[in-house]
N, C-alpha and C positions, 0 to 999 in steps of 0.2 A: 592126195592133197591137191587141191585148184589152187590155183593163182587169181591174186588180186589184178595183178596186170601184166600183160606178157609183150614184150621187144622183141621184133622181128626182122629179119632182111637188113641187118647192120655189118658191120665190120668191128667185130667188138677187141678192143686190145685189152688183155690181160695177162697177167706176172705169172699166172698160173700154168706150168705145163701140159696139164692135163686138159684144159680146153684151148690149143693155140689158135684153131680154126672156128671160133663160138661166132657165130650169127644170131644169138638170139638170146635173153636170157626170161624168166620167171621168178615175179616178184609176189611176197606176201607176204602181209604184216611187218613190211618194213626191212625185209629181208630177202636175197638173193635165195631160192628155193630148189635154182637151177640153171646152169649153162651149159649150152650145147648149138647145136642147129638148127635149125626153123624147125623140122618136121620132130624133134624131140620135146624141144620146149611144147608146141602144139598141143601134148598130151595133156600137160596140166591145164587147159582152157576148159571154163566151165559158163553157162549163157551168163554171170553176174562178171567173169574177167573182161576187162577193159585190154584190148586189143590196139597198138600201133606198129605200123609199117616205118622200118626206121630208112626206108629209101633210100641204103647202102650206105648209109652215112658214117661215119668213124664215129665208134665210143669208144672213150676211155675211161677210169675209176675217175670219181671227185676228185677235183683241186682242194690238197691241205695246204694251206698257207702255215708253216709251221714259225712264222715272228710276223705277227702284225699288230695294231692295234685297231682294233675292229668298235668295243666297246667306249672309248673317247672318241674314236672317230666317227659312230654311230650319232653320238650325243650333238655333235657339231657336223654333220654331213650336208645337211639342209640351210645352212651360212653359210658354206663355202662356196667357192667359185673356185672349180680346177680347170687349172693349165695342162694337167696330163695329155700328151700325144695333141697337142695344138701346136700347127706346122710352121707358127711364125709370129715373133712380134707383134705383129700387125695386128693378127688375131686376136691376139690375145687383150691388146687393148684395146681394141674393140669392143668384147666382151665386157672389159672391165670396165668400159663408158656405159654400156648398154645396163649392167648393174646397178652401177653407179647413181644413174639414172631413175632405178625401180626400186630402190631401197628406202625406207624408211627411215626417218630420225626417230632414238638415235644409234639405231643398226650400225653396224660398219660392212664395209665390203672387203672380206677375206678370202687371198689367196697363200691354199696353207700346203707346202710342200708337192710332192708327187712330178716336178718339172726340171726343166736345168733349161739354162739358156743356149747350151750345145745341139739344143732338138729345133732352136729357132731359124729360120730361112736368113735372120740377119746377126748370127749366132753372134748377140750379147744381149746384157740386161736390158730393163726397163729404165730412165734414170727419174730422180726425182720431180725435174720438171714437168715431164712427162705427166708421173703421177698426180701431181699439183693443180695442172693444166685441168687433166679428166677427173680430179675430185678437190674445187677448193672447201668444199663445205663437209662433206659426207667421210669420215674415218676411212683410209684404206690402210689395209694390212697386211704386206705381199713378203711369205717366208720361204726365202732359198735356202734348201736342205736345213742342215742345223748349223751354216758361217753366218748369213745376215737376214736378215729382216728391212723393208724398205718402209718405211712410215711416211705419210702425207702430214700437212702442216694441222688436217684439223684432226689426224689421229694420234699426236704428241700432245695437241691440248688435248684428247680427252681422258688420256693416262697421264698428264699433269707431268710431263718433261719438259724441263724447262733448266736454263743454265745453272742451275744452283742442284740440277740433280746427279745422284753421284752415281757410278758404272757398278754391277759389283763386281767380287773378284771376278779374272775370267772372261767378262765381257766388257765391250768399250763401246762406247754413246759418241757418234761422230760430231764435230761441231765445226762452226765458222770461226772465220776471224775474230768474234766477240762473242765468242762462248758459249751459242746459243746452239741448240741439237739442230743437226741438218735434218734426219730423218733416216739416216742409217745406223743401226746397232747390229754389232757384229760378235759372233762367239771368239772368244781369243783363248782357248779354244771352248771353253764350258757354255754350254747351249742355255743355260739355265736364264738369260739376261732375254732369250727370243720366247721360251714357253711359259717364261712369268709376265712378261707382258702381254702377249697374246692373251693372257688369262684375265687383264683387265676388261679384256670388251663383253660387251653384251651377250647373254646366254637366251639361247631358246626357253620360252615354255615346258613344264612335263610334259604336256600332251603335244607338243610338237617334237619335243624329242625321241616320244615315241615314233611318231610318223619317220623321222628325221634315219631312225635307226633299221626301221621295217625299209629304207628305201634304201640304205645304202647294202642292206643284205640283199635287195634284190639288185643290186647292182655289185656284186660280188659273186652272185648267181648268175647275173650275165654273161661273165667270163669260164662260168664253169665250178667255181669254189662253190666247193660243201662243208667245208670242215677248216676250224681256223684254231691256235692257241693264243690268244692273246697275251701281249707278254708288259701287260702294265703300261705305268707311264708317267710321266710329271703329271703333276697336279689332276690325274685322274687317283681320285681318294675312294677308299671301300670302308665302309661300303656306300656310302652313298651313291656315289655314281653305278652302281652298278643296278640299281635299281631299275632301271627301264627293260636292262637284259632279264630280269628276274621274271619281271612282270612278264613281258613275250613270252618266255619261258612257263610260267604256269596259265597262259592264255593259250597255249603250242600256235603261238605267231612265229617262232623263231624258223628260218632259211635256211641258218648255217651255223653246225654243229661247232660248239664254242666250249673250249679249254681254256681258263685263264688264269695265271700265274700274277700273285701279290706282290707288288712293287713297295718297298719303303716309302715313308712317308715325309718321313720329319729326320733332318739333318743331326747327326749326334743322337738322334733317339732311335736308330733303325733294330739296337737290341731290343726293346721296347715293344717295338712297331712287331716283331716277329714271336715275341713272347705272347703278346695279345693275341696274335692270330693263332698260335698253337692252341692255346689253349679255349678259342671259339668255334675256330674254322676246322669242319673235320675233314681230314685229307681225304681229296676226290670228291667230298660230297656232293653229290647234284645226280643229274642221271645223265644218257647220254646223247642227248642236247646240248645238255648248259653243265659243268664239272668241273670244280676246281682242282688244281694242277698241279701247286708247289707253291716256291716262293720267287723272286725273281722278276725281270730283270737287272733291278739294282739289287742290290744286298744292303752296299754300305754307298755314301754320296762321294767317301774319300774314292771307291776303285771305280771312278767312273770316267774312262780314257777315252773322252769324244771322240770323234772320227771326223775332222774337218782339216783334207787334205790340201789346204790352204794355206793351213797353219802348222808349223814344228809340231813334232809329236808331243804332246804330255809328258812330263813327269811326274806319274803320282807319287804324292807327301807319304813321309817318314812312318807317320801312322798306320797305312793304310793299311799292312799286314796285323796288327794288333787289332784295329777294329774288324776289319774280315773276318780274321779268326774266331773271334767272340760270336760272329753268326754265324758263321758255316758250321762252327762247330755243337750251336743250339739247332739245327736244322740238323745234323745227320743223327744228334743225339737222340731226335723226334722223328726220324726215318720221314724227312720232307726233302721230297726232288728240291731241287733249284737251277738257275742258271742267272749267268751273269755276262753282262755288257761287256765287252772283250777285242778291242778291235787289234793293238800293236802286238805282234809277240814278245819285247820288253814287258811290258803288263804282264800277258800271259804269264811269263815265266815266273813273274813275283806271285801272280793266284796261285798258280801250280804248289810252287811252293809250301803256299800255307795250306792248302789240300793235300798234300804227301806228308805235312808234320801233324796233321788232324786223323789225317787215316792211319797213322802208326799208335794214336789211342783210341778213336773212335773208327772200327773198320768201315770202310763205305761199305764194302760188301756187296756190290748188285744194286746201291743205290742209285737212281737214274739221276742224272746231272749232267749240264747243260752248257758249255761256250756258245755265246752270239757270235755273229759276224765274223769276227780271228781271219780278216784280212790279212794280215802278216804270219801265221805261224809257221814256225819250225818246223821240220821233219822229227825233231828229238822234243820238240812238246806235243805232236802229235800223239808221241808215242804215249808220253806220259800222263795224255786224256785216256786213251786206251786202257794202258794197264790200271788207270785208278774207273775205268768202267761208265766214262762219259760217251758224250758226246756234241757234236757239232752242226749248228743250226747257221748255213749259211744265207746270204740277202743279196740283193742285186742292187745292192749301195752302188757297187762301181760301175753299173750301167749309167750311172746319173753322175758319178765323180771320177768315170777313169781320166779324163782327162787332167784334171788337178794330179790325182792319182800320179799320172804316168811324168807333166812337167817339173814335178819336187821329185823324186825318185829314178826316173826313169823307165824305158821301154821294157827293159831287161825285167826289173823288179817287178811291172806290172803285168808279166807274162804268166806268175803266180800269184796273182793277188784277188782273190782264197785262192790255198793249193785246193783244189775242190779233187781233181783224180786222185791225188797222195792222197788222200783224207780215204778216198776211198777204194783204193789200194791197200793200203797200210788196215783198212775192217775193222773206220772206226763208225757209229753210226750217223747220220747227213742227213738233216731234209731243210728241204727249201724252202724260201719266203721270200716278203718284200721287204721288212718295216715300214710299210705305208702306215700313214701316209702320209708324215709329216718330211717324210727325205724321199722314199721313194716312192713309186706307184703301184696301185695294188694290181695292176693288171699282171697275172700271172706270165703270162704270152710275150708280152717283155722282156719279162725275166728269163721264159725258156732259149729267145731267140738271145739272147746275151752271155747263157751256156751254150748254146748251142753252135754261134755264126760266131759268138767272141764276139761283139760290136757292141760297142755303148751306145743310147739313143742318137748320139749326133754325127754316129758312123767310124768313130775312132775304132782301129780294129784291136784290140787286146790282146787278143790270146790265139795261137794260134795250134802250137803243138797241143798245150795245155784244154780245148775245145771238149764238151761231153758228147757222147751221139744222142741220140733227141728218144732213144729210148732212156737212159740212164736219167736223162733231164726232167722227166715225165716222174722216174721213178722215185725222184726225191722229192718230188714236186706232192706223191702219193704215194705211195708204201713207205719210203723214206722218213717221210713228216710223222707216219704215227708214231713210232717209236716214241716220238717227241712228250705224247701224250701216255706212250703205255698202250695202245691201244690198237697193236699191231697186228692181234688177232681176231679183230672187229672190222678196221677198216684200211681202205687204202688198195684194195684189189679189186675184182670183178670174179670173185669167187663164190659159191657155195657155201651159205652162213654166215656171209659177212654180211654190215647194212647197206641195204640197197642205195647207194649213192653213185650216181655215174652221170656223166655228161655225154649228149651229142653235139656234135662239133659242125659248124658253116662249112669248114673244110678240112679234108685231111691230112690231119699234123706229119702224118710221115710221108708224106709221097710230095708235097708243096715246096717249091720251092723258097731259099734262107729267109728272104726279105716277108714271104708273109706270113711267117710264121708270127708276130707281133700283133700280125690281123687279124689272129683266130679269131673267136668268140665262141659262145655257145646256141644251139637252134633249141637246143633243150636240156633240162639239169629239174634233175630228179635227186630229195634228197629224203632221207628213210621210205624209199621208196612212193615218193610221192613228186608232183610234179611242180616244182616252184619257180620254174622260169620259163618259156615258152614265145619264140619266134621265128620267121619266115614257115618254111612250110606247115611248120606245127605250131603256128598263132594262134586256133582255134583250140589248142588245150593251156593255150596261160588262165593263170588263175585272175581271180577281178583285179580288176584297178584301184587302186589305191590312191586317193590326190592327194598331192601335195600340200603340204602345211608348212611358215606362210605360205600365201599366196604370190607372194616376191621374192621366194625362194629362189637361187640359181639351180637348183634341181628342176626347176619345172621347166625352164628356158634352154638350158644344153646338155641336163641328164647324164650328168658326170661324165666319162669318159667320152670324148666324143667319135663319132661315127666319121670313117673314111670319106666317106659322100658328102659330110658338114663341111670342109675346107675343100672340096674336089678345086676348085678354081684358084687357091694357095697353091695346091699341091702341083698342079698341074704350069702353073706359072712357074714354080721354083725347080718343074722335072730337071730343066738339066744342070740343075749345079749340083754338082756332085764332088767339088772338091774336097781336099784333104781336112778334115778339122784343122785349125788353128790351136795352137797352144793356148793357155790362158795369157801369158805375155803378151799375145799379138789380140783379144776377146779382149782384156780390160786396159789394152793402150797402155802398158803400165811396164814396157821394156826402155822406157827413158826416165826423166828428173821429174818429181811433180811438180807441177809448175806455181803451187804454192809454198810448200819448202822447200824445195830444192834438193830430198834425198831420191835416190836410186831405187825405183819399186820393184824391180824384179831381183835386185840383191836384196834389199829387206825381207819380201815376200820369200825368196827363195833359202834364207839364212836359217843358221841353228839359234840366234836371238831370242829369248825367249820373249813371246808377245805380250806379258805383264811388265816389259823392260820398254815403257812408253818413249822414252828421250832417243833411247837406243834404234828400237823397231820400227814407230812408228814417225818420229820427229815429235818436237816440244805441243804440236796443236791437233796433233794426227794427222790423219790422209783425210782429202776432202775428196777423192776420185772413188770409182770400186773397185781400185786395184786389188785389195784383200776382201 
């Protein structure tokens, strides 16, 4: 058998014992054919094999994002304007003038997650003057993680907020002296009030969203990711929205092998919403591209325990075990995976719950099922994922909120927070993600450097016994993450039979030291054995170019993620401050009286009050600062 394409003179890392020393492997039809050393691979070369010299560079298997949202964030990629890994304030509005600027009526200028103000050189927010200032005419739409959302005076007229509109539950609409929205709405804690109005503004074209979607996979190629499950989302509906994926999918434009999991739809109708789907959608259907996955991340809208370490924990309603039940229990009855949103162990404990009184009639049996996030869990719900045959899908949420994290809780608490070694001690099964990219960022490299060094983007050090070695981090990151999909015997290694997915890396991940590890990227990423990213010494096998659609896109001006070299003159100005983070107290000024009512923000902020308890938490008119 010849090879369609053979890798040479690498440093290739793989999970495999049996090749620890491989320098080279052989690929065909989309398939690893062979690993070993140069002069064995070699064999398989025939004059139609496509031969590269991988000029000792580290590879390792594809990056599986095993929780993102790839397919919404696909559809809006090409509107956004990301703050990911931009070193400063300054920056940032800058960009967001320079947008601003290029944007069309009646476009908005949206910045949607993926940042924290802890990465900024003048670690705090934006305020709205600011914004006001850099857009009084043009919508702007700037959403930190899933607490607030910052709205400009002309993106509240064009969602029609105005003093006679009312919050809903869960979320609070901030106001002046007379009643009218400032431009801040905040999740208290239910995010539902930031992704419904987001959903007001302006949508791409089909055929821009195609472009829109083909460019953020090539920028998830950049980084190295081949393989993603998408795990749903507000107001991304199926099937419609999935439509563009389908198309790529039977066009084979598609980058990055994509597993996605059925999110509920509609509130009180989520039995409904899962009835339908059994009986249209057939499990796994697709191939292995594009394959549907289960159900999940939401189930039901009652068990849905945000994660906005800002605010007191949730307590989900009375209900919420009756309505669970009603669907976990039509999901195993139909042998459909699932997973569900899961951030406090209090929560966990009540899902568990109604999964160990559903598996005493309906046996799981070997059904694969899912905990997200489970920041908090127990050693003894640990367990009791295990024995009922789960597992646990961790994200690098706390890279972007340990600091909240650690000022409500403390250092101690955040030392665990995921138990990520217990989890995988204890041989339950782990693979990692981002949830990009509405909270955090999809760069994978981030994420490893934040298992790995313990450090959240703005340097706060977390973790320090609790730390993974940067082999384990890798392996959740890929071998780890199949599981997630099933698909453990396909991909995820740098083996013999599996699909040819692997990345070459700028540099290598294990010999570098902590700090650049954030800075990887990829020189090249190859995925069913083909070559769909391609830079610095290996530019001359990227595939065409693609332009941008609009032509006012923020993709076409800073290319998502930006490049260390774009701020050199930030970075290098701010070299030496290297002090300690600030707590949030000392960030939103918010350790004395506000100087409008007159309560205590770091006793409200830091209280078990519950935040629908307006007179109580908030004061009679609310906070007009961004202390919460």
């Amino acid at each position: 058998m010849k090879a369609d394409l053979i890798l040479f003179n690498g440093k290739i890392h793989s999970f495999n014992t049996e090749t620890p020393n491989a320098t080279a492997v052989a690929i065909k039809d989309g398939k690893f054919i062979a690993v070993g050393n140069d002069s064995e691979i070699m064999s398989f070369a025939s004059s139609e094999t496509k031969i590269i010299d991988l000029l000792n560079r580290r590879v390792v298997p594809g990056i599986n994002d095993s929780h993102i949202h790839l397919i919404r964030g696909g559809l809006n990629y090409n509107l956004e304007l990301r703050w990911d890994g931009v070193p400063s304030l300054a920056d940032a509005l800058r960009m967001l003038k320079e947008q601003v600027d290029r944007t069309p009526n009646p476009q908005w200028v949206r910045v949607v997650g993926g940042w924290s103000e802890f990465q900024f050189a003048e670690r705090r927010m934006p305020t709205l003057e600011e914004i006001n200032a850099i857009a009084p005419e043009t919508p702007v739409f700037i959403l930190h993680l899933y607490d607030r959302a910052i709205m400009n005076r002309a993106a509240l007229k064009a969602v029609g907020y105005n003093k006679n509109t009312p919050a809903p539950p869960g979320g609070h609409i901030e106001r002046d002296a007379n009643g009218e929205p400032t431009g801040l709405i905040i999740a208290t804690p239910n995010a539902m009030i930031l992704y419904s109005t987001l959903a007001k503004g302006p949508t791409l074209s089909y055929e821009h969203q195609i472009n829109s979607t083909r460019h953020f996979m090539k920028e998830l190629n950049r980084f190295g990711i081949t393989s993603v499950i998408d795990a749903g989302g507000g107001f991304q509906n199926f099937p419609d929205d999935y439509k563009v994926v389908n198309e790529l999918n039977e066009k084979k434009q598609l980058t990055v092998r994509i597993a996605y999991n059925l999110f509920t739809q509609k509130p009180k109708h989520e039995f409904e919403d899962f009835s339908d789907w059994i009986d249209t959608v057939k499990l796994y259907q697709g191939n292995d591209m594009y394959r549907h996955n289960g159900a999940g991340e939401m189930l039901v809208f009652s068990a849905a325990d945000f994660e906005d370490f800002l605010q007191p924990r949730p307590d989900l309603p009375e209900n919420m075990e009756a309505e669970l039940e009603k669907v976990v229990r039509l999901l195993v009855e139909n042998r459909w995976p699932f997973r569900l949103h899961a951030t406090y162990n209090e929560s966990i404990t009540r899902f568990l719950n109604v999964f160990e009184k559903i598996n005493q009639d309906v046996p799981f049996n070997g059904l694969p099922w899912i905990f997200d996030h489970a920041e908090t869990i127990d050693e003894r719900n640990i367990e009791r994922v295990k024995a009922l045959g789960g597992g646990i899908a961790i994200q690098s949420r706390m890279a972007y909120q340990g600091e909240y994290f650690t000022d409500r809780y403390g250092a101690k608490a955040a030392e665990n927070t995921p138990p990520i070694k217990k989890m995988i001690e204890m041989e339950v099964p782990v693979g990692a993600g981002s949830d990009a990219t509405r909270v955090s960022s999809y760069n994978p490299w981030v994420s490893m450097y934040w298992m790995t060094v313990g450090k959240t983007i703005g340097g706060l050090q977390l973790y320090n016994e609790t730390r993974l070695n940067r082999k384990t981090a890798l392996e959740l990151y890929t071998r780890g993450s199949a599981w997630f999909s099933q698909e453990q015997t396909k991909k995820g290694d740098i083996k013999t039979g599996m699909f040819a997915d692997l990345v070459v890396l700028d540099r290598d991940y294990f010999s570098i030291d902590d700090e650049d590890i954030k800075k990887i990227e990829a020189d090249l990423t190859i995925v069913d054995g083909k070559i769909v990213y391609a830079n610095g010494d290996f530019s001359s096998f990227s595939p065409p170019h693609i332009p941008i659609l609009p032509d006012w896109s923020p993709t076409n001006i800073y290319n998502g993620y930006p490049a260390r070299s774009s701020f050199q003159s930030t970075i290098e100005k701010n070299a030496h401050t290297h002090a300690k983070p600030s707590l949030t107290s000392q960030i939103h000024s918010c350790s004395g009286s506000c100087d409008v009512h007159l309560h205590n923000h770091d006793a409200a902020r830091l209280s078990n009050v519950p935040v629908n308890n307006y007179n109580a938490f908030w004061g009679a008119l609310g906070c007009s600062c961004f202390a919460f």
